[in-house]
C-alpha angles and dihedrals in degrees: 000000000000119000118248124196122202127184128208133199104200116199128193135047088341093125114079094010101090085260095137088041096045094036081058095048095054095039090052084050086060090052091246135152130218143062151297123211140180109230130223083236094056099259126114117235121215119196111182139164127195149089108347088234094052094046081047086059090035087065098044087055089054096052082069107022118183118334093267100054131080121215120205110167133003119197113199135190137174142220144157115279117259092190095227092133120081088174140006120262146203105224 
């Protein structure tokens, strides 16, 4: 099974609302590796690395996000895993 990474630009009300912490737990939950951060712009970026299926599921999770925020776009872009990640951390 060969490791996939994504990462997602999340736009909308995703800073002050638990959207790093919930966006870990459910990417912890999918057995992925990587990272959430809050972003000078406003948006949340998420790095992960994982299953293809599981970072699928990863980017459903964070169209809708936890139940305060309010996602309105979510840019995504693949790549190949680099395996630099051992967890996955709130930044």
């Amino acid at each position: 099974m060969s490791e996939e990474r994504i990462t997602l630009l999340v736009s909308g009300k995703v800073q002050g609302v638990s959207y790093r912490a919930s966006t870990a737990e459910a990417a912890q939950r999918l057995d992925l590796n990587g990272y959430a951060r809050n972003l000078s712009d406003g948006r949340v970026e998420v790095v992960a690395e994982g299953a293809g299926e599981a970072l699928v599921a990863l980017e459903q999770w964070c169209r809708q996000g936890p139940p305060a925020a309010q996602v309105i776009s979510v840019e995504s872009e693949k790549a190949s895993a680099t395996g630099e990640f051992h967890s996955f951390d709130v930044r």
